[in-house]
VEXDREN-2710 file (C-alpha; in Angstrom, 1 decimal):
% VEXDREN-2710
k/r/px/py/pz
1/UNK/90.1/96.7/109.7
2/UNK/89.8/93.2/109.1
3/UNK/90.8/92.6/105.5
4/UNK/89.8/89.1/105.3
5/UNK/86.3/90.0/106.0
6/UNK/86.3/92.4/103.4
7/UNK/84.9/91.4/99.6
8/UNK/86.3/94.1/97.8
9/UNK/88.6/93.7/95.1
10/UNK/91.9/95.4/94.3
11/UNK/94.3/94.6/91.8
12/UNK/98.3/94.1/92.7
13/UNK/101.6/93.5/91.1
14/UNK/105.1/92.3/91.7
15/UNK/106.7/94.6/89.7
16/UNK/110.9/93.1/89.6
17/UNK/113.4/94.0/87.6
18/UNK/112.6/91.4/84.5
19/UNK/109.5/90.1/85.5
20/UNK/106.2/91.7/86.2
21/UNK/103.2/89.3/88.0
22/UNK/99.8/91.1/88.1
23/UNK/97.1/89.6/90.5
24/UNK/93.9/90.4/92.4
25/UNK/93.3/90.2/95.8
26/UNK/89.5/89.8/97.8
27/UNK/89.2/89.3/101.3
28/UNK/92.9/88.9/102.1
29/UNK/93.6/86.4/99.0
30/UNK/95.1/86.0/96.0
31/UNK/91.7/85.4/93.1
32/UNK/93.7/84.6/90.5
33/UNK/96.8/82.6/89.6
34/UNK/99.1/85.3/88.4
35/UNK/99.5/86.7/84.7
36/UNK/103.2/87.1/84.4
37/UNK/104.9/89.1/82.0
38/UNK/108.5/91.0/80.7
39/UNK/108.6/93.9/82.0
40/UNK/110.4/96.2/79.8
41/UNK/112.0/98.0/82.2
42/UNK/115.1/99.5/79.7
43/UNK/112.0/101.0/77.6
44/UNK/109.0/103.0/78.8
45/UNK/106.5/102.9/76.2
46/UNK/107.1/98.8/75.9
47/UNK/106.7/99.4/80.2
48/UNK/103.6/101.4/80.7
49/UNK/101.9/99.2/77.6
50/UNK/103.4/95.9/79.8
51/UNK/101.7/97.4/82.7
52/UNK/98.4/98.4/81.0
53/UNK/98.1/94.8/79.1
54/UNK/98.5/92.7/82.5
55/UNK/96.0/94.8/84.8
56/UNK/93.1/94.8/81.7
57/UNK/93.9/90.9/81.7
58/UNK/93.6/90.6/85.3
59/UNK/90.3/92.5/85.0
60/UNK/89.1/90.7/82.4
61/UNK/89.4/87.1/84.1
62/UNK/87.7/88.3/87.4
63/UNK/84.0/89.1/87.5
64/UNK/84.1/91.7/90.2
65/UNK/84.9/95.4/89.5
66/UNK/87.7/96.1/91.4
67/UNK/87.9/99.3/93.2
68/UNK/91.6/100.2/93.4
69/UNK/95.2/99.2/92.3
70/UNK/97.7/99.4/94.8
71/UNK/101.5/97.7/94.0
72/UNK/104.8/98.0/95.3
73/UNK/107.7/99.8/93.1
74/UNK/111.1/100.4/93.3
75/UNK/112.4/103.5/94.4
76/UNK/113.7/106.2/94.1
77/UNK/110.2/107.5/93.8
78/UNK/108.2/110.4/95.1
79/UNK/105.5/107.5/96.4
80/UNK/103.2/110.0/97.5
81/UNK/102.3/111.0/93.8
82/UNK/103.2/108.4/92.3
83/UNK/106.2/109.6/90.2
84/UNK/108.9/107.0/90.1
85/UNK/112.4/108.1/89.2
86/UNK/114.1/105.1/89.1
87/UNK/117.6/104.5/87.0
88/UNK/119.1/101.4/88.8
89/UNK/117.1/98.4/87.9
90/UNK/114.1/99.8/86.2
91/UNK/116.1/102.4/83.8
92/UNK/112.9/103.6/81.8
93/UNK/112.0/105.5/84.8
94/UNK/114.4/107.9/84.8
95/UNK/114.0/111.3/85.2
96/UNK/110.5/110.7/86.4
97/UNK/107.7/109.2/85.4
98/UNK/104.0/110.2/87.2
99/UNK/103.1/106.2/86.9
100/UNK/100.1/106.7/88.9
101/UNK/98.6/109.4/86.8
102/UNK/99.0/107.5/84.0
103/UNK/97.4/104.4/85.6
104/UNK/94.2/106.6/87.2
105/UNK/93.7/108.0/83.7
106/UNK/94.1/104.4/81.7
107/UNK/91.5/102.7/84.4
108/UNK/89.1/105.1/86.4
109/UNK/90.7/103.7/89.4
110/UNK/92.6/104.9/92.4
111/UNK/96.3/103.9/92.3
112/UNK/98.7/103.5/95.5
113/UNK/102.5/103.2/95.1
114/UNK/104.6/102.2/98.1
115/UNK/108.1/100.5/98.9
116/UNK/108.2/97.1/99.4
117/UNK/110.3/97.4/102.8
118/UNK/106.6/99.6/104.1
119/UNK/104.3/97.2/102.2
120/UNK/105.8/93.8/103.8
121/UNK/105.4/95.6/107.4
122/UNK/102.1/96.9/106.8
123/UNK/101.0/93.1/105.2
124/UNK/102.4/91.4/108.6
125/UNK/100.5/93.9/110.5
126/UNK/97.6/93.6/109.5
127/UNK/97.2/90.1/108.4
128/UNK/100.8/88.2/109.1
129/UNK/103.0/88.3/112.4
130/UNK/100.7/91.1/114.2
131/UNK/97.8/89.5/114.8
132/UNK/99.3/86.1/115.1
133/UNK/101.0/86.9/118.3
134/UNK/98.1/88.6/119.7
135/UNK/96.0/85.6/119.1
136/UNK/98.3/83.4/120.7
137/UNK/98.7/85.9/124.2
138/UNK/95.0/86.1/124.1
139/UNK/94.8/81.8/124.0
140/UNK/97.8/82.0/126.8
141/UNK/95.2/84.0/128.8
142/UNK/98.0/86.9/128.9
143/UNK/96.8/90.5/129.0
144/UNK/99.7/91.7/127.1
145/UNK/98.8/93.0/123.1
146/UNK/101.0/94.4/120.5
147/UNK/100.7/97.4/118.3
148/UNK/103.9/98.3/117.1
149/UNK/105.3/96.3/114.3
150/UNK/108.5/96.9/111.9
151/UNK/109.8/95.0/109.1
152/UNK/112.8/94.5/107.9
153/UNK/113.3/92.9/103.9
154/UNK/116.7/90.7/103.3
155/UNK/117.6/90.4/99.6
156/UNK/119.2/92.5/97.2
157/UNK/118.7/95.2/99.4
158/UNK/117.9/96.3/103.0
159/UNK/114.4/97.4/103.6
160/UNK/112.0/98.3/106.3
161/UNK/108.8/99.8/107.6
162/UNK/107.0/100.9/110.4
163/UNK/103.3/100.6/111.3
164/UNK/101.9/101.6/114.5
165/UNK/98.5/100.9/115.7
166/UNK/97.4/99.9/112.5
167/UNK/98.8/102.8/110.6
168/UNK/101.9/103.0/108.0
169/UNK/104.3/105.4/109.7
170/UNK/106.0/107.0/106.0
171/UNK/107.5/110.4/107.0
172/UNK/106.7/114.0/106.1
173/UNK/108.5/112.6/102.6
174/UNK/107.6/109.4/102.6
175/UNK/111.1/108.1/103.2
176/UNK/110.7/107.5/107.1
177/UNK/111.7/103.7/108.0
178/UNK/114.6/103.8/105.1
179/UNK/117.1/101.4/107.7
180/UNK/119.3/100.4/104.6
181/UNK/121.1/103.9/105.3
182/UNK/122.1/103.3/108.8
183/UNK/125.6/103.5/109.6
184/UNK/126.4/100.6/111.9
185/UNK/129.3/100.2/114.4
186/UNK/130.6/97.2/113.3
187/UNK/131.6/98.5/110.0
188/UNK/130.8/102.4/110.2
189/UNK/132.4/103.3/107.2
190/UNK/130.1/101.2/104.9
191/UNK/126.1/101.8/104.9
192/UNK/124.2/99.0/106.9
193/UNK/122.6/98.1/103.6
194/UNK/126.5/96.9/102.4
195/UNK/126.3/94.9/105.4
196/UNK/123.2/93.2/105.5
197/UNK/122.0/91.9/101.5
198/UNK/123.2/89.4/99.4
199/UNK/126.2/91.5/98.1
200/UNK/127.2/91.6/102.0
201/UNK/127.2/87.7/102.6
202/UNK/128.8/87.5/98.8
203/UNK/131.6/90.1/100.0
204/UNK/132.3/89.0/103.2
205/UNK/132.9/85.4/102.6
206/UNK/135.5/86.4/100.1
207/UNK/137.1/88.3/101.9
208/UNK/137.4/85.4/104.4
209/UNK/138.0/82.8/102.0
210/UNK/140.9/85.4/99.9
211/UNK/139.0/84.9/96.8
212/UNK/137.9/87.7/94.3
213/UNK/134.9/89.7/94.4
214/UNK/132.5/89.9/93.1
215/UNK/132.2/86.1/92.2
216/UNK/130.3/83.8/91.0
217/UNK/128.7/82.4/94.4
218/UNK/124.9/83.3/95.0
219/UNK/124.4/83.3/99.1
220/UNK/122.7/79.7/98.9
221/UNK/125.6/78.4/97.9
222/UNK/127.9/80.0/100.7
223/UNK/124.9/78.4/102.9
224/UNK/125.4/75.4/101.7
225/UNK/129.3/75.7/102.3
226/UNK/128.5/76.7/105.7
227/UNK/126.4/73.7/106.5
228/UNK/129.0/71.2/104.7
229/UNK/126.5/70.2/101.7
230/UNK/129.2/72.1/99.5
231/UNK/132.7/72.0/98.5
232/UNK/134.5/75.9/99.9
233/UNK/135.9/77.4/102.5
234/UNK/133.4/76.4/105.3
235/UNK/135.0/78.9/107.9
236/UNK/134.8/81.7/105.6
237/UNK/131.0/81.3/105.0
238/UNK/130.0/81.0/108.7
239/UNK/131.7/84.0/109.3
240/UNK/130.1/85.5/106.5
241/UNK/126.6/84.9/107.8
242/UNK/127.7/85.8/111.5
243/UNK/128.9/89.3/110.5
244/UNK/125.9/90.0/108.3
245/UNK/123.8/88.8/111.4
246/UNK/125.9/91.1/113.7
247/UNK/125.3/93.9/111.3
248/UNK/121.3/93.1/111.0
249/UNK/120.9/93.2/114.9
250/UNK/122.7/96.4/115.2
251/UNK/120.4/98.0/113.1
252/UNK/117.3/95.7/114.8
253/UNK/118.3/97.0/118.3
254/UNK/118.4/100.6/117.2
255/UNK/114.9/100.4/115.8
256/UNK/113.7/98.6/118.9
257/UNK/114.9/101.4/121.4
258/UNK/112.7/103.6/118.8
259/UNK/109.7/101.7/117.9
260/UNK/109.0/99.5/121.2
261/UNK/107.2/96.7/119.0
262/UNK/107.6/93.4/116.8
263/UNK/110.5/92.8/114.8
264/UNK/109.6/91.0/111.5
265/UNK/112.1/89.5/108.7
266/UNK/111.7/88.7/105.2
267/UNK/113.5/88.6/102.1
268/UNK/115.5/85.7/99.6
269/UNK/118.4/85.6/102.8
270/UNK/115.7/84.0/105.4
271/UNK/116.2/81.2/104.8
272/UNK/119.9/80.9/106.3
273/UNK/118.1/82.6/109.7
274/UNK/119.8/79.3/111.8
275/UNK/123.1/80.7/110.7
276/UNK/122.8/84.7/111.1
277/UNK/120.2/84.7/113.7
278/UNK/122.8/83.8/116.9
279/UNK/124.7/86.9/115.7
280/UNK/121.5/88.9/115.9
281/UNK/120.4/87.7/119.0
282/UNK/123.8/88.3/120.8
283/UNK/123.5/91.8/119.8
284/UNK/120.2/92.6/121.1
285/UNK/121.7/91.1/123.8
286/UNK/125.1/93.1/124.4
287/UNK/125.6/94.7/127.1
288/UNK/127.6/98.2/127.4
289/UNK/130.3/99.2/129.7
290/UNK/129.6/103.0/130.7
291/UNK/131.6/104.9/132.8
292/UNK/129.2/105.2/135.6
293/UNK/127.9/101.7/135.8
294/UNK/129.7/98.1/135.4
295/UNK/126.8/97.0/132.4
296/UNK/123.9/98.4/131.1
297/UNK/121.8/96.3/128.5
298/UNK/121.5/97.5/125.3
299/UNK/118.1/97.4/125.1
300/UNK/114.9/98.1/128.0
301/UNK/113.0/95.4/126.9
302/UNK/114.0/91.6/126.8
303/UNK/113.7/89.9/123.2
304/UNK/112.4/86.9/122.1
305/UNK/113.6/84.7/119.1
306/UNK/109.8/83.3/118.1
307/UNK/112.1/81.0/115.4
308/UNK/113.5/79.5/118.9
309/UNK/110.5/77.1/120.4
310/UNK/111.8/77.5/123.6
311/UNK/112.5/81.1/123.5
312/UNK/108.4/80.8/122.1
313/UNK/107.0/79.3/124.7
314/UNK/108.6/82.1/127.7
315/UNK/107.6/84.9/125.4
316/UNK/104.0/83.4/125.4
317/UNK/104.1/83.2/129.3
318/UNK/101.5/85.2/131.0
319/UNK/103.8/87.2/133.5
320/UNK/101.3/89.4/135.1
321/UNK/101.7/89.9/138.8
322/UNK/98.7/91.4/141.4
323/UNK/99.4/94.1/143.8
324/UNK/97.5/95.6/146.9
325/UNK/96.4/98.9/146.4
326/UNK/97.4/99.9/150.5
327/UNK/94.3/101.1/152.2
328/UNK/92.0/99.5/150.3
329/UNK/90.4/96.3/149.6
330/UNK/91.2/96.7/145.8
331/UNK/94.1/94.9/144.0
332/UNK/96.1/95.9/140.7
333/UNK/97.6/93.5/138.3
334/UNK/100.9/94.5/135.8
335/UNK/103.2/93.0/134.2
336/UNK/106.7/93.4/135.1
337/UNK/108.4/91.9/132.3
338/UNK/109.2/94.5/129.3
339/UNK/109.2/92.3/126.4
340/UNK/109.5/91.9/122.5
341/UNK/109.6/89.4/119.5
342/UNK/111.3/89.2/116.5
343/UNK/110.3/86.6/114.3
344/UNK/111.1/85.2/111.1
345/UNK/108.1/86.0/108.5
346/UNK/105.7/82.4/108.3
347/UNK/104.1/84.3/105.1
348/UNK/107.5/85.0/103.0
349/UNK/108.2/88.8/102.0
350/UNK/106.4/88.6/98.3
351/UNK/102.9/87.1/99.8
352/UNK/102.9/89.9/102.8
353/UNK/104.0/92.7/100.6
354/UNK/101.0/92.0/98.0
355/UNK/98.7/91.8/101.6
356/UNK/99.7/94.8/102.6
357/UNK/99.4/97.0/99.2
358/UNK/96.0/95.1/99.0
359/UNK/95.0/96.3/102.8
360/UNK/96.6/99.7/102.2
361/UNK/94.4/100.4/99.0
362/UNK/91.1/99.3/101.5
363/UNK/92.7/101.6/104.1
364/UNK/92.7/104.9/101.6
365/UNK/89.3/104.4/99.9
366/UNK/87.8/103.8/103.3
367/UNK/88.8/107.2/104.7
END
Protein backbone atom coordinates (compact mmCIF):
# COMPACT_ATOMS: atom_id res chain seq x y z
CA UNK A 1 0.00 0.00 0.00
CA UNK A 2 1.41 3.15 -0.81
CA UNK A 3 -0.30 5.77 1.34
CA UNK A 4 1.10 8.71 -0.21
CA UNK A 5 -0.38 7.83 -3.49
CA UNK A 6 -3.62 7.52 -2.00
CA UNK A 7 -6.28 10.68 -2.05
CA UNK A 8 -8.49 9.56 0.44
CA UNK A 9 -9.22 11.39 3.42
CA UNK A 10 -9.28 10.25 7.11
CA UNK A 11 -9.68 12.27 10.00
CA UNK A 12 -6.98 11.89 13.16
CA UNK A 13 -6.35 13.13 16.60
CA UNK A 14 -3.81 13.46 19.29
CA UNK A 15 -5.79 12.81 22.04
CA UNK A 16 -3.21 13.71 25.52
CA UNK A 17 -4.03 14.08 28.69
CA UNK A 18 -5.13 18.04 28.63
CA UNK A 19 -4.96 18.72 25.11
CA UNK A 20 -6.83 17.21 22.19
CA UNK A 21 -5.46 18.26 18.39
CA UNK A 22 -7.89 16.98 15.61
CA UNK A 23 -6.45 16.81 11.97
CA UNK A 24 -6.94 15.30 8.58
CA UNK A 25 -4.72 13.41 6.71
CA UNK A 26 -4.70 12.71 2.41
CA UNK A 27 -2.12 11.02 0.74
CA UNK A 28 0.30 10.59 3.72
CA UNK A 29 -0.17 14.51 4.97
CA UNK A 30 -1.42 16.47 7.29
CA UNK A 31 -4.55 18.98 5.27
CA UNK A 32 -5.07 21.03 7.80
CA UNK A 33 -3.25 22.93 10.59
CA UNK A 34 -4.66 21.35 13.62
CA UNK A 35 -7.88 22.55 15.70
CA UNK A 36 -6.73 22.08 19.20
CA UNK A 37 -8.80 21.91 22.06
CA UNK A 38 -9.31 20.98 26.21
CA UNK A 39 -9.96 17.86 26.43
CA UNK A 40 -12.10 17.29 29.41
CA UNK A 41 -10.75 14.31 30.33
CA UNK A 42 -12.03 14.41 34.35
CA UNK A 43 -15.70 14.65 32.62
CA UNK A 44 -17.26 12.52 29.97
CA UNK A 45 -20.08 14.40 28.62
CA UNK A 46 -17.76 17.80 28.42
CA UNK A 47 -15.15 14.73 26.59
CA UNK A 48 -17.30 13.05 24.01
CA UNK A 49 -18.95 16.80 23.16
CA UNK A 50 -14.91 17.91 22.98
CA UNK A 51 -14.48 15.13 20.69
CA UNK A 52 -17.59 15.54 18.60
CA UNK A 53 -17.00 19.51 18.27
CA UNK A 54 -13.29 19.17 16.92
CA UNK A 55 -13.96 16.23 14.21
CA UNK A 56 -17.32 18.27 12.79
CA UNK A 57 -14.73 21.35 12.63
CA UNK A 58 -12.15 19.43 10.91
CA UNK A 59 -14.83 18.29 8.53
CA UNK A 60 -16.19 21.43 7.98
CA UNK A 61 -12.79 23.23 6.82
CA UNK A 62 -11.88 20.38 4.37
CA UNK A 63 -13.85 19.91 1.10
CA UNK A 64 -13.42 16.22 0.75
CA UNK A 65 -15.70 13.61 2.61
CA UNK A 66 -13.56 11.74 4.54
CA UNK A 67 -14.02 8.13 4.72
CA UNK A 68 -12.86 7.04 8.23
CA UNK A 69 -11.47 8.21 11.66
CA UNK A 70 -8.77 6.41 13.00
CA UNK A 71 -6.72 7.99 16.37
CA UNK A 72 -4.64 6.74 18.87
CA UNK A 73 -5.96 6.52 22.73
CA UNK A 74 -4.77 5.70 25.83
CA UNK A 75 -5.17 2.50 27.24
CA UNK A 76 -6.38 0.43 29.13
CA UNK A 77 -8.80 -0.22 26.34
CA UNK A 78 -10.37 -3.18 24.71
CA UNK A 79 -8.99 -1.41 21.20
CA UNK A 80 -10.61 -3.89 19.22
CA UNK A 81 -14.14 -2.43 19.93
CA UNK A 82 -13.35 0.41 20.76
CA UNK A 83 -14.20 0.64 24.58
CA UNK A 84 -11.69 2.55 26.45
CA UNK A 85 -11.43 1.99 30.26
CA UNK A 86 -9.08 4.38 31.12
CA UNK A 87 -8.74 5.85 35.01
CA UNK A 88 -5.03 7.10 35.00
CA UNK A 89 -4.82 10.17 32.82
CA UNK A 90 -8.10 10.28 31.06
CA UNK A 91 -10.40 9.53 34.39
CA UNK A 92 -13.83 10.02 32.47
CA UNK A 93 -13.22 6.80 30.91
CA UNK A 94 -13.54 4.71 33.64
CA UNK A 95 -15.39 1.82 33.82
CA UNK A 96 -15.70 1.82 30.10
CA UNK A 97 -16.71 3.71 27.63
CA UNK A 98 -17.56 2.08 23.85
CA UNK A 99 -15.99 5.48 22.25
CA UNK A 100 -16.10 4.06 18.90
CA UNK A 101 -19.75 3.25 18.87
CA UNK A 102 -20.44 6.48 19.94
CA UNK A 103 -18.24 8.05 17.24
CA UNK A 104 -19.73 5.58 14.24
CA UNK A 105 -23.23 6.64 15.34
CA UNK A 106 -22.37 10.65 15.71
CA UNK A 107 -20.59 10.54 12.00
CA UNK A 108 -21.58 7.51 9.59
CA UNK A 109 -18.01 6.79 9.62
CA UNK A 110 -15.85 3.85 10.45
CA UNK A 111 -13.76 4.47 13.60
CA UNK A 112 -10.28 2.67 14.48
CA UNK A 113 -8.74 2.93 18.01
CA UNK A 114 -5.16 1.76 18.63
CA UNK A 115 -2.17 2.40 21.05
CA UNK A 116 0.23 4.84 20.25
CA UNK A 117 3.32 2.36 20.94
CA UNK A 118 1.40 0.07 17.62
CA UNK A 119 0.43 3.26 15.74
CA UNK A 120 4.16 4.92 15.79
CA UNK A 121 5.48 1.30 14.47
CA UNK A 122 2.94 0.82 11.96
CA UNK A 123 3.53 4.86 10.74
CA UNK A 124 7.51 4.08 10.40
CA UNK A 125 6.60 1.09 8.45
CA UNK A 126 4.76 2.15 6.16
CA UNK A 127 5.84 5.58 5.46
CA UNK A 128 8.96 6.46 8.02
CA UNK A 129 12.16 4.19 8.85
CA UNK A 130 10.85 1.05 6.70
CA UNK A 131 10.93 2.18 3.50
CA UNK A 132 13.77 4.56 3.97
CA UNK A 133 16.27 1.89 4.52
CA UNK A 134 15.03 -0.16 1.76
CA UNK A 135 15.39 2.75 -0.56
CA UNK A 136 18.77 3.33 0.41
CA UNK A 137 19.97 -0.72 0.02
CA UNK A 138 18.24 -0.60 -3.24
CA UNK A 139 20.50 2.93 -4.30
CA UNK A 140 23.65 0.87 -2.57
CA UNK A 141 22.82 -1.79 -5.28
CA UNK A 142 22.38 -4.39 -2.13
CA UNK A 143 19.91 -7.22 -2.53
CA UNK A 144 19.18 -7.16 1.11
CA UNK A 145 15.23 -5.77 2.08
CA UNK A 146 13.49 -5.45 5.27
CA UNK A 147 10.09 -6.39 6.49
CA UNK A 148 10.13 -6.59 10.03
CA UNK A 149 9.95 -3.40 11.90
CA UNK A 150 9.26 -2.67 15.79
CA UNK A 151 8.87 0.51 17.64
CA UNK A 152 9.66 1.40 20.68
CA UNK A 153 7.94 5.08 22.28
CA UNK A 154 10.18 6.94 25.12
CA UNK A 155 8.19 9.44 27.29
CA UNK A 156 6.01 9.07 30.00
CA UNK A 157 5.72 5.60 29.30
CA UNK A 158 7.27 2.62 27.52
CA UNK A 159 5.62 1.60 24.33
CA UNK A 160 5.98 -0.54 21.38
CA UNK A 161 4.61 -2.35 18.30
CA UNK A 162 5.25 -4.77 15.88
CA UNK A 163 4.45 -4.87 12.15
CA UNK A 164 5.57 -7.50 9.85
CA UNK A 165 5.38 -7.50 6.23
CA UNK A 166 3.17 -4.69 6.23
CA UNK A 167 0.79 -5.94 8.84
CA UNK A 168 0.23 -4.67 12.62
CA UNK A 169 1.02 -7.80 14.62
CA UNK A 170 -1.78 -6.93 17.88
CA UNK A 171 -2.34 -10.27 19.60
CA UNK A 172 -5.33 -12.56 20.03
CA UNK A 173 -6.32 -9.44 22.64
CA UNK A 174 -4.81 -6.88 21.16
CA UNK A 175 -2.18 -6.40 23.80
CA UNK A 176 0.73 -8.25 21.88
CA UNK A 177 3.97 -5.82 21.63
CA UNK A 178 3.16 -4.39 25.34
CA UNK A 179 7.29 -4.22 26.10
CA UNK A 180 6.66 -1.67 29.04
CA UNK A 181 5.98 -5.04 31.16
CA UNK A 182 9.15 -6.74 30.59
CA UNK A 183 11.12 -7.56 33.53
CA UNK A 184 14.76 -6.68 32.78
CA UNK A 185 17.96 -8.12 34.36
CA UNK A 186 19.42 -5.18 35.31
CA UNK A 187 16.88 -4.24 37.74
CA UNK A 188 14.37 -7.39 37.74
CA UNK A 189 12.43 -6.33 40.49
CA UNK A 190 11.09 -3.17 38.85
CA UNK A 191 9.00 -3.41 35.38
CA UNK A 192 11.23 -2.28 32.33
CA UNK A 193 8.70 0.56 31.93
CA UNK A 194 10.21 1.99 35.60
CA UNK A 195 13.44 1.74 33.90
CA UNK A 196 13.13 3.27 30.71
CA UNK A 197 10.51 6.76 30.86
CA UNK A 198 10.95 9.94 32.20
CA UNK A 199 10.17 8.93 35.83
CA UNK A 200 13.25 6.34 35.26
CA UNK A 201 15.92 9.12 34.20
CA UNK A 202 14.05 11.43 37.06
CA UNK A 203 14.58 8.51 39.62
CA UNK A 204 17.77 7.35 38.83
CA UNK A 205 19.64 10.60 38.91
CA UNK A 206 18.46 11.15 42.39
CA UNK A 207 19.30 8.42 43.53
CA UNK A 208 22.80 9.17 42.26
CA UNK A 209 22.94 12.66 43.13
CA UNK A 210 21.17 11.73 47.10
CA UNK A 211 18.47 14.06 46.45
CA UNK A 212 14.65 13.42 46.98
CA UNK A 213 12.28 12.00 44.64
CA UNK A 214 10.22 12.76 43.07
CA UNK A 215 11.66 16.33 42.24
CA UNK A 216 11.30 19.05 40.48
CA UNK A 217 13.80 18.18 37.48
CA UNK A 218 12.08 17.33 34.04
CA UNK A 219 14.78 14.94 32.09
CA UNK A 220 15.94 17.96 29.84
CA UNK A 221 17.23 19.41 32.50
CA UNK A 222 19.31 16.27 33.94
CA UNK A 223 20.49 16.37 30.06
CA UNK A 224 21.53 19.51 30.26
CA UNK A 225 23.42 18.66 33.68
CA UNK A 226 24.94 15.85 31.84
CA UNK A 227 26.27 17.86 29.09
CA UNK A 228 27.60 20.76 31.52
CA UNK A 229 24.99 23.59 30.20
CA UNK A 230 23.49 23.19 33.87
CA UNK A 231 24.34 23.70 37.33
CA UNK A 232 23.87 19.65 39.32
CA UNK A 233 25.38 16.79 39.89
CA UNK A 234 26.90 16.02 36.45
CA UNK A 235 28.00 12.39 37.40
CA UNK A 236 24.67 11.50 38.64
CA UNK A 237 22.87 12.48 35.39
CA UNK A 238 25.16 10.51 33.03
CA UNK A 239 24.68 7.65 34.97
CA UNK A 240 21.15 8.28 34.92
CA UNK A 241 20.91 8.25 31.18
CA UNK A 242 23.45 5.18 30.91
CA UNK A 243 21.20 2.92 33.15
CA UNK A 244 18.09 3.89 31.38
CA UNK A 245 20.03 3.12 28.06
CA UNK A 246 21.18 -0.20 29.60
CA UNK A 247 17.66 -0.93 30.60
CA UNK A 248 16.18 0.12 26.93
CA UNK A 249 18.72 -2.29 25.14
CA UNK A 250 17.90 -5.12 27.27
CA UNK A 251 14.46 -4.99 26.32
CA UNK A 252 15.71 -4.06 22.43
CA UNK A 253 17.86 -7.22 22.24
CA UNK A 254 15.04 -9.42 23.55
CA UNK A 255 12.72 -8.20 20.92
CA UNK A 256 15.35 -8.54 18.27
CA UNK A 257 16.03 -12.32 18.99
CA UNK A 258 12.01 -12.39 18.43
CA UNK A 259 11.18 -10.12 15.65
CA UNK A 260 14.48 -10.36 13.37
CA UNK A 261 13.82 -6.71 11.96
CA UNK A 262 14.33 -2.77 12.39
CA UNK A 263 14.43 -1.31 15.66
CA UNK A 264 12.77 2.24 15.67
CA UNK A 265 12.75 4.97 18.71
CA UNK A 266 10.59 7.67 19.50
CA UNK A 267 9.22 9.60 22.23
CA UNK A 268 9.95 13.31 24.32
CA UNK A 269 13.51 11.23 25.73
CA UNK A 270 15.10 11.05 22.04
CA UNK A 271 16.43 13.64 22.06
CA UNK A 272 19.30 12.72 24.83
CA UNK A 273 19.95 9.43 22.21
CA UNK A 274 23.98 10.62 22.32
CA UNK A 275 23.86 9.94 26.04
CA UNK A 276 21.75 6.59 26.43
CA UNK A 277 22.41 5.17 23.15
CA UNK A 278 26.34 3.79 24.03
CA UNK A 279 24.52 1.99 26.91
CA UNK A 280 22.12 0.40 24.35
CA UNK A 281 24.51 -0.37 21.95
CA UNK A 282 26.95 -2.19 24.49
CA UNK A 283 24.05 -4.28 25.31
CA UNK A 284 23.13 -5.55 22.06
CA UNK A 285 26.51 -6.12 22.02
CA UNK A 286 27.26 -8.26 25.27
CA UNK A 287 28.45 -11.25 25.10
CA UNK A 288 27.47 -14.33 27.55
CA UNK A 289 29.67 -16.68 29.37
CA UNK A 290 27.88 -20.24 29.11
CA UNK A 291 29.16 -23.08 30.56
CA UNK A 292 29.90 -24.91 27.41
CA UNK A 293 31.50 -22.21 25.46
CA UNK A 294 34.02 -19.19 26.47
CA UNK A 295 31.37 -16.37 24.71
CA UNK A 296 28.39 -16.43 22.90
CA UNK A 297 26.86 -13.11 21.54
CA UNK A 298 23.80 -12.10 22.69
CA UNK A 299 22.31 -11.65 19.68
CA UNK A 300 22.58 -13.73 15.84
CA UNK A 301 22.56 -10.87 13.93
CA UNK A 302 25.06 -7.82 14.05
CA UNK A 303 23.38 -4.31 14.84
CA UNK A 304 23.78 -1.18 13.44
CA UNK A 305 23.46 2.35 15.15
CA UNK A 306 21.91 4.34 11.83
CA UNK A 307 22.30 7.59 14.32
CA UNK A 308 26.21 6.59 14.03
CA UNK A 309 27.30 7.76 10.22
CA UNK A 310 29.96 5.39 10.31
CA UNK A 311 28.13 2.58 11.71
CA UNK A 312 25.52 3.89 8.48
CA UNK A 313 27.69 3.65 5.95
CA UNK A 314 28.80 -0.45 6.85
CA UNK A 315 25.14 -1.27 7.46
CA UNK A 316 24.53 0.16 3.83
CA UNK A 317 27.44 -2.08 2.43
CA UNK A 318 26.39 -4.49 -0.14
CA UNK A 319 27.97 -7.78 1.45
CA UNK A 320 26.72 -10.26 -0.97
CA UNK A 321 29.25 -13.00 -1.88
CA UNK A 322 28.90 -15.55 -5.19
CA UNK A 323 29.34 -19.21 -4.88
CA UNK A 324 29.83 -22.13 -7.48
CA UNK A 325 27.12 -24.35 -7.58
CA UNK A 326 29.89 -27.75 -8.03
CA UNK A 327 29.10 -29.49 -11.13
CA UNK A 328 27.69 -26.90 -12.91
CA UNK A 329 28.37 -23.86 -14.72
CA UNK A 330 25.82 -21.96 -12.48
CA UNK A 331 26.80 -19.62 -9.56
CA UNK A 332 24.72 -18.54 -6.38
CA UNK A 333 25.05 -15.25 -4.56
CA UNK A 334 24.15 -14.72 -0.52
CA UNK A 335 24.89 -12.72 1.86
CA UNK A 336 26.70 -13.82 4.79
CA UNK A 337 26.36 -11.05 7.02
CA UNK A 338 23.11 -11.29 9.44
CA UNK A 339 22.36 -7.90 10.09
CA UNK A 340 19.94 -5.18 11.69
CA UNK A 341 19.28 -1.41 12.34
CA UNK A 342 18.10 0.49 14.98
CA UNK A 343 17.56 3.94 14.30
CA UNK A 344 16.44 6.92 16.00
CA UNK A 345 12.92 8.10 14.36
CA UNK A 346 13.76 11.24 11.52
CA UNK A 347 9.81 11.74 11.70
CA UNK A 348 9.32 12.25 15.68
CA UNK A 349 6.77 9.75 17.52
CA UNK A 350 3.60 12.32 17.25
CA UNK A 351 3.92 12.84 13.24
CA UNK A 352 4.46 8.75 12.63
CA UNK A 353 1.79 7.79 15.09
CA UNK A 354 -0.89 10.14 13.15
CA UNK A 355 0.70 8.26 9.72
CA UNK A 356 0.15 5.28 10.91
CA UNK A 357 -3.66 5.54 12.38
CA UNK A 358 -4.13 7.40 9.01
CA UNK A 359 -2.59 4.19 6.91
CA UNK A 360 -4.25 1.81 9.33
CA UNK A 361 -7.82 3.26 8.61
CA UNK A 362 -6.84 2.88 4.53
CA UNK A 363 -5.69 -0.64 5.48
CA UNK A 364 -9.32 -1.76 7.16
CA UNK A 365 -11.60 -0.09 4.59
CA UNK A 366 -9.57 -1.54 1.78
CA UNK A 367 -10.12 -5.17 2.95
Amino acid sequence: MNIYNDERVVLTLDAGGTNFVFNAFKSGKAITGGIRKDSNADHLERCLATMKEGFSEVIQSIEEIPVAISFAFPGPADYANGIIDNSNNLPAFQGGVPLKSILEEEFGLPVYINNDGDLFAYGEALGGILPEINSQLEASGSPKRYKNLFGFTLGTGFGGGFVSNGQLITGDNVTAAEVWLFSNRHHPTINAEDAVSIRSVQRFYAEEAGIKYPNELEPKDIYEIARGEKEGNREAALKAYEATGRALGDTVANILTLSDGIAVIGGGITGARDLYMPAVMEELNYKFRPSNADELPRLVQKVFNLDNEEERKDFFRDYSKTLPIPGTDKTISYDPVPRLAIATSTRGASESIALGAYAYALQQIST
